[in-house]
N, C-alpha and C positions, 0 to 999 in steps of 0.2 A: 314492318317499319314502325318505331315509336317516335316517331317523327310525324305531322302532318303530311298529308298525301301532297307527294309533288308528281304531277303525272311526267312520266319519262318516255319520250317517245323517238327512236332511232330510226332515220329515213336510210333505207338500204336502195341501191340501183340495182336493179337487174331487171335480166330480161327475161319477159314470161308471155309464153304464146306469139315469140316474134315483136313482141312489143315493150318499149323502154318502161320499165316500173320504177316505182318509190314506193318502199317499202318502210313500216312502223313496224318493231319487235314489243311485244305485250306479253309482260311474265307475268308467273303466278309466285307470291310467296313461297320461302322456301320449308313450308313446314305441313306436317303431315294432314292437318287439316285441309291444304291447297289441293291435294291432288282430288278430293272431292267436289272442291266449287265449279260450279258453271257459271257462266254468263252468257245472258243474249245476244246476239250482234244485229244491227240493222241499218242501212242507210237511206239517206236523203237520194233525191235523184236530183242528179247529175250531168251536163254537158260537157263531152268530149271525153272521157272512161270512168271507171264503174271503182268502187272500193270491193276487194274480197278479204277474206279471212283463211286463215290457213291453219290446222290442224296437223302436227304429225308428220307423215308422211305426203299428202294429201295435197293434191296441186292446187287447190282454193274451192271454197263456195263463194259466190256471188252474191253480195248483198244487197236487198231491197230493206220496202218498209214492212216484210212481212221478219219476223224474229229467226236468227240462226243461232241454236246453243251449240255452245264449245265446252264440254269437260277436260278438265286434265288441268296439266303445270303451267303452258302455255300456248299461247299464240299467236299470231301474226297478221298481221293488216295491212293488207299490201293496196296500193293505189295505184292502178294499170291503166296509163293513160292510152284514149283513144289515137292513130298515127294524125300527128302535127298537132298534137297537145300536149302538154309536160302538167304535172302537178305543182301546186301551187303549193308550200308549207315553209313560209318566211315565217310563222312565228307573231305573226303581227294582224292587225284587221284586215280580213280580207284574203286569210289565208284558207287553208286547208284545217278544220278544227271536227273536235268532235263533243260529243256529251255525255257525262255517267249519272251513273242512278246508283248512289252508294247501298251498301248491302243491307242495311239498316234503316235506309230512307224511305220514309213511304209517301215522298215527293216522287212525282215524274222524272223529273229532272234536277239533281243536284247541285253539277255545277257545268263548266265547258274550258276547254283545254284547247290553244291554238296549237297546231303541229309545226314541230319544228327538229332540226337538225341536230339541236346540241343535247336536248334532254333524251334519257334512254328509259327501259324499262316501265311498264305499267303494274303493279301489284292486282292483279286479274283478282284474288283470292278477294279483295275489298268490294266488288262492284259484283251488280245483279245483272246493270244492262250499261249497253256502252252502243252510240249510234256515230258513225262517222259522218262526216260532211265535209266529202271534198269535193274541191277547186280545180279546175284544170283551164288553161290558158291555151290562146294555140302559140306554135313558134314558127320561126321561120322556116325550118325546115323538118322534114317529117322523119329522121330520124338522124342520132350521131354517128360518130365512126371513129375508130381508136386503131393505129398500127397493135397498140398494144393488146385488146381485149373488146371486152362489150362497154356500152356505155350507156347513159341516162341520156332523157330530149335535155336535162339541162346543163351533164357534164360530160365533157369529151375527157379521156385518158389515155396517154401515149406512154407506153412501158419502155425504155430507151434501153440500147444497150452498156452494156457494162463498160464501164472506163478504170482503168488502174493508176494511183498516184500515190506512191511513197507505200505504206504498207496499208493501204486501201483502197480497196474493188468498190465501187460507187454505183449503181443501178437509178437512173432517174426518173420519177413516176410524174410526168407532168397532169395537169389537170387544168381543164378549160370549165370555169363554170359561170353561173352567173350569179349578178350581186343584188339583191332586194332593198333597198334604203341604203342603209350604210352597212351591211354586213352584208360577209360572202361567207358561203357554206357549201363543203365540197364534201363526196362523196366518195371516194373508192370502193370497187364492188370485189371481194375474192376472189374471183375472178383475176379479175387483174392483176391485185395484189400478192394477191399467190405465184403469178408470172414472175413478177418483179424479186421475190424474196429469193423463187428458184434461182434464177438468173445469176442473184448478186452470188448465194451462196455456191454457187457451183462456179461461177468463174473468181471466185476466192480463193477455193481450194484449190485449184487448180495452179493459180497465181501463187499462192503461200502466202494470202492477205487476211484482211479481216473483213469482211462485208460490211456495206453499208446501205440502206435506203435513203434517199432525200425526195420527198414528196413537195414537187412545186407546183402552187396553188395561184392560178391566175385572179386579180382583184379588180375593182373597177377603181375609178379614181376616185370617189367618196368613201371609199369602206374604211372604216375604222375598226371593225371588227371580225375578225377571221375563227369559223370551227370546221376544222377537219375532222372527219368521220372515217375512221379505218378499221379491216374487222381483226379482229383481236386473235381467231386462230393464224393469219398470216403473221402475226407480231411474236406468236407462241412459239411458231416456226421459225422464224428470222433470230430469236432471240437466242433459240436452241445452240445456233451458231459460235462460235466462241470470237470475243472482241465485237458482236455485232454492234452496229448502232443506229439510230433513227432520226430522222431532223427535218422536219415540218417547216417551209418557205414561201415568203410572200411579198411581195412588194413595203406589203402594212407590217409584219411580225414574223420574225422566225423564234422556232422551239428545235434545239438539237441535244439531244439526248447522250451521254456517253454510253459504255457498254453497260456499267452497272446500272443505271437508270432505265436503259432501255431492257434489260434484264427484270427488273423487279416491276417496273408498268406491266410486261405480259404475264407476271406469273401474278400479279393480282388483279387482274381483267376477269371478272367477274360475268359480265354480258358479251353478245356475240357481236359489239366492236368497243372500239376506244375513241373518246372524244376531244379532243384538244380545240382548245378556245382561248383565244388572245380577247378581250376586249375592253373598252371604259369601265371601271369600276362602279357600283350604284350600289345604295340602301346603305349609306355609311351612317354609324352612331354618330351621338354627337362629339364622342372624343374623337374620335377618326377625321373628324369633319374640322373641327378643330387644330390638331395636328400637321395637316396637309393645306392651311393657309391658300388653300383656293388652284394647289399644285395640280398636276396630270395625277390621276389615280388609275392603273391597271389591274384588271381581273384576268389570272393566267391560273389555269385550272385543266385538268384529265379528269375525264368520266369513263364507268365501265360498270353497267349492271346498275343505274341509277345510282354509285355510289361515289363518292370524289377518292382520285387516287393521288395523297396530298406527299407522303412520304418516298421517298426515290432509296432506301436502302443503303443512305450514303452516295449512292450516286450523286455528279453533277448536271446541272439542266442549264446551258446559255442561254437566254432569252434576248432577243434584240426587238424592237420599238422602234418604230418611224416617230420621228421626233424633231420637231422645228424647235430651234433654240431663240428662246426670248430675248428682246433688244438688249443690249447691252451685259450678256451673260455666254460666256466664253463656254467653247468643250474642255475645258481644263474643269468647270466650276461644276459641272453636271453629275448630280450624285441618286442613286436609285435606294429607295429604302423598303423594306420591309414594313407593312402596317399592322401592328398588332392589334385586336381587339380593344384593349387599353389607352391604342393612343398612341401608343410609343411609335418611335422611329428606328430600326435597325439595319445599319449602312450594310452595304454590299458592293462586292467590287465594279466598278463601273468603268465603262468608256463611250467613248463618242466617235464613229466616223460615218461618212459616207451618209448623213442625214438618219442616222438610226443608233438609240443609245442601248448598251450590251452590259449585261450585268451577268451574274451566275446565281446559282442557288444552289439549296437540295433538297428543298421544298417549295410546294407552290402554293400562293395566297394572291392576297392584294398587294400590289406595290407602287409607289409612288416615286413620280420621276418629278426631282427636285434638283437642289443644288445644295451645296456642302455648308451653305450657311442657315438652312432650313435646321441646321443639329446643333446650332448655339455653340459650339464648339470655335473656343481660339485659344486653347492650352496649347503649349507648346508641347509640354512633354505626354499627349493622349493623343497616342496615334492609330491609325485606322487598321485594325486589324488583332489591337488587345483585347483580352477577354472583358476589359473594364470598357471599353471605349464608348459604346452604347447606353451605359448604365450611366455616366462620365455625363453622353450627350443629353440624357434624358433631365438628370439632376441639374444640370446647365437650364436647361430649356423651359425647365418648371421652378427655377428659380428658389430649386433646394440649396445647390452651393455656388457661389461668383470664383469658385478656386481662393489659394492662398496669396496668388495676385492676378491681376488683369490676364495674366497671360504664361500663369504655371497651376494647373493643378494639386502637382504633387501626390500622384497615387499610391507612393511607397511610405508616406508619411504615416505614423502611427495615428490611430488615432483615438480620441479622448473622449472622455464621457459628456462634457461641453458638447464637443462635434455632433454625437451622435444624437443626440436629445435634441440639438439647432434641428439636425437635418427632420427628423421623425415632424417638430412642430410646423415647420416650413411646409413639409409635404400635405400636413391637415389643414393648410390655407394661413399659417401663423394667425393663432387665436389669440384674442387677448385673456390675461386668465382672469376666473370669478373673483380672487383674493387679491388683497395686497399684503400677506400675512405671510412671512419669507421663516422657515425655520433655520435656515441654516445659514453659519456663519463663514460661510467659505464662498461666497453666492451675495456680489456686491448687486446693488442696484441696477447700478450703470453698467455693467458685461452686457457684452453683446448676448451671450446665452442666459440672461434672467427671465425671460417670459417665457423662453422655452422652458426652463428646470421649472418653473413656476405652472408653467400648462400641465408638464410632467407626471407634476406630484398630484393634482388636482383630479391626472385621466387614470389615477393608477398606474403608470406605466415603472416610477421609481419612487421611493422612500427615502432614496440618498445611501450612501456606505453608513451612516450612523443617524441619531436623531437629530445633530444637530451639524452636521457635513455632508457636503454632496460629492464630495472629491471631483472636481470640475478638468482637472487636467490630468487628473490619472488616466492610464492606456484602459479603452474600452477593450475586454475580453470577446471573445467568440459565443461565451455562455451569457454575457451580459447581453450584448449584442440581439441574440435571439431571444433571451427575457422580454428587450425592450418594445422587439418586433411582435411578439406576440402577445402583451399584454395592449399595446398599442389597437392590434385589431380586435379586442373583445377579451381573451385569451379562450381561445374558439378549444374545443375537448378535441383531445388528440393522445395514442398512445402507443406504446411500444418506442423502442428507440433501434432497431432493427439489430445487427452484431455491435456496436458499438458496445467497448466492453471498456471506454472511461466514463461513461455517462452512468451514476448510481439511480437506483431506483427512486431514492429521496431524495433526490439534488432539488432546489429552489429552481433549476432551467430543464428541469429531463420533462416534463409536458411540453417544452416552447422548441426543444431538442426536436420532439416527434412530429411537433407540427410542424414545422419548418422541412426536415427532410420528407413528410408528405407531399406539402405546398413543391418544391420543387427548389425550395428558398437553398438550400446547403446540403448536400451529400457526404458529406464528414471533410477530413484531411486523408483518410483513406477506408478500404472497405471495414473494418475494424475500429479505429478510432474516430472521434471528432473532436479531438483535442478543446475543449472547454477553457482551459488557462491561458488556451495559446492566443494573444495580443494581434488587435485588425488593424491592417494598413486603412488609409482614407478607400480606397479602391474596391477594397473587402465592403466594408460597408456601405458605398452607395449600391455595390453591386446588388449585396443582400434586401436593400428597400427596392430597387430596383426590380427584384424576380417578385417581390410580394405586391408591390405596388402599381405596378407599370404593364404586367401581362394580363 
């Protein structure tokens, strides 16, 4: 990883030697070097069971404070409570934690890492020594019990039989677990899981349906935070299936998957399971923080192999939110948005019933549960679901354009070299310019765009059509357009113009051409051209500050 060490640690349930386990999976890099690192293992002692390590094929060694090396790609760390004890790994003080000794460290001890449910994967190849320190609790009763399969001291699992409805076989995997502060974290063992996937799929075909799982996941009444833990060869198997699909339930949050989503989660399941996690969003910038005006911010995220599986393949993913509606703020007004790194706000389709707001996606991030007046938006003619709309809402909201009146846009309106030069100075906070030294005679004092063409000329971004004309109302081009964009940011080195075969070598905009289709700013008018002459609606260009500015 080129990324800092985030230790990833996956709690598996099973049962071992008659007894309920929680188990951590601890991988080595995947590169040729790994397969020669070792590491020590050792643990603290412990009341009520014992931490082992697992090698291979190998039913475990038992770890003391005396050291146990492990070579090879990976291993496992399994936490085998004594009967009427469960493991303790909330992730928080007081949990189940352990210690490394980075590979390079010629510290003791580096650093310590609580054990928890959502994170997966250890990078074994970085560490020399690794000491566990678990917690075990007792509970009330000294072991579970599942119609469906085996279970953990802390989750019970009932594999239900198959139900048929319309052109869907349903198999329901309930799960009893319990909640640490305000988060619940459940468990499914392969075991189980495997039941469950047989089941649907075979009473599918049999039906001439499509299979389904739905995994419901019992909460307490403070959680705000839900991670299911499922193993990813049962997902690889379900998925195999044709129309399968998957959908994660809970009092606090559901996650349901269609076929294609649920398709593209297993085939890029990397680790041996997948993590699904609804919960508060935290560590916002301060655009973010800004942005969302003191709104609900969610983090909805899949894990597999320590890595986030953010893209769904086109697939769709409904997410629904337990959600109290603020005084005097209607389910009509409830609107969910997308948070970009930037800032930005990007609507998504929303609804409200039944105490839980429901939106779609086909990627997962952070999202914020707001309302429709959060997007500055009250054009009449910019409606929710144009390619402009977001770009529309942004340039509203940062008080790049008021529209062409209170309450029209106008995204089909051409627009002018005026406009687009207002918009670009607005965006850099409207500066006031160094000069009062105006060349051009087209370019009154009193226009609303004179500090803009005046900032303009000052940032390099324009010269005017001549030395002594700004042509202020002429139709801005597509090539001026991207001139302006990227002289504006520096004009950052950029090359190649990829097929485009109207963009010449020496044109004044074929560097602002290349940057721009890198940035992500304009992909032509088609795979071949990028029509340069061709004249920008208002819509066109906020869009374009928008993809440079705003992501």
């Amino acid at each position: 990883m080129k990324k800092k060490f985030l230790a990833k640690l996956l709690v598996l349930c099973m049962a071992v030697s008659m007894l309920p386990t929680a188990a951590i999976s601890v991988g080595a890099a995947g590169t040729k070097e790994a397969k020669t690192n070792s590491c020590s293992f050792t643990a603290a002692s412990s009341t009520g069971g014992s931490a082992y390590v697992v090698a291979g094929d190998t039913e475990g060694k038992k770890l003391t404070s005396s050291p146990y090396t492990v070579t090879g790609d990976a291993a496992t760390i399994s936490l085998r409570p004594d009967s009427g004890y469960k493991a303790v790994i909330d992730g928080e003080s007081g949990s189940s934690y352990y210690t490394y000794t980075l590979r390079r460290d010629t510290k003791a001890v580096s650093g310590y890492v609580y054990l928890t449910s959502e994170d997966t994967e250890v990078v074994l190849a970085k560490y020399s020594a690794i000491e566990v320190h678990p917690v075990f609790e007792k509970t009330s009763s000294s072991s579970g019990g599942s119609s469906g399969g085996s279970s953990s001291s802390s989750d019970k699992v009932t594999v239900e039989e198959p139900s048929t409805s319309g052109g869907t076989t349903t198999v329901e995997v309930k799960v009893e677990t319990r909640t640490s502060g305000t988060t619940t974290s459940a468990t499914v063992s392969r075991k189980d899981m495997d039941k469950a996937v047989t089941s649907a799929v075979e009473a599918a075909a049999k039906a001439g349906t499509a299979p389904a799982i739905e995994v419901k996941v019992e909460t307490g009444d403070k959680t705000t935070a839900v991670n299911v833990s499922l193993p990813a060869k049962s997902l690889k198997t379900l998925s195999a299936a044709e129309g399968a699909t998957l959908s994660i339930t809970s009092d606090v949050a559901d996650v349901v998957l269609d076929s294609e989503s649920t398709a593209a989660l297993a085939e890029q399941a990397t680790g041996s399971t997948v993590t699904v996690a609804v919960k508060p969003a935290t560590g916002l910038n301060s655009a973010q923080k800004e942005a969302v005006e003191g709104a609900t911010v969610i983090d909805v995220s899949v894990t597999s192999g320590g890595k986030q599986i953010t893209d769904f393949g086109g697939g769709v993913l409904a997410v629904s939110v337990k959600y109290a509606l603020p005084d005097g703020v209607s389910s009509a007004e409830v609107q969910v948005f997308y948070l970009t790194d930037g800032g930005a706000l990007e609507a998504h389709e929303t609804s409200y019933s039944g105490g839980k707001v429901t939106f779609t996606t086909t990627h997962l991030s952070k999202y914020v549960i707001g309302t429709k007046s959060m997007m500055g938006i009250s054009f009449e003619d910019v409606l929710l679901g144009q390619y402009y709309y977001d770009a529309v809402a942004w340039a509203a909201k940062s008080k790049i354009t008021a529209g062409v009146t209170a309450t029209m846009f106008a995204p089909d309106k051409t627009c002018t070299r005026a406009e687009i030069v207002s918009f670009l100075w607005r965006a850099a906070g409207s500066p006031e310019p160094k000069s009062a030294s105006n060349p051009f005679t087209d370019v009154d004092s009193g226009a609303y765009y004179y500090k803009a063409v005046m900032w303009a000329v000052e940032e390099g971004i324009t010269a005017g059509t001549s030395e002594t004309t700004f042509s202020p109302d002429k139709t801005c081009t597509r090539a001026e357009a991207m001139a302006f964009l990227h002289r504006s940011e520096g004009s950052p080195a950029a090359s190649g113009v990829g097929s485009f075969t109207d963009v010449p070598a020496d044109a004044y905009y074929t560097n602002a051409v290349a940057w721009a289709v890198k940035s992500e700013i304009t992909a032509g008018t088609s795979e071949t051209t990028f029509s340069p002459d061709k004249t920008c609606t208002r819509a066109e260009i906020v869009t374009f500050l928008y993809r440079d500015m705003a992501k």
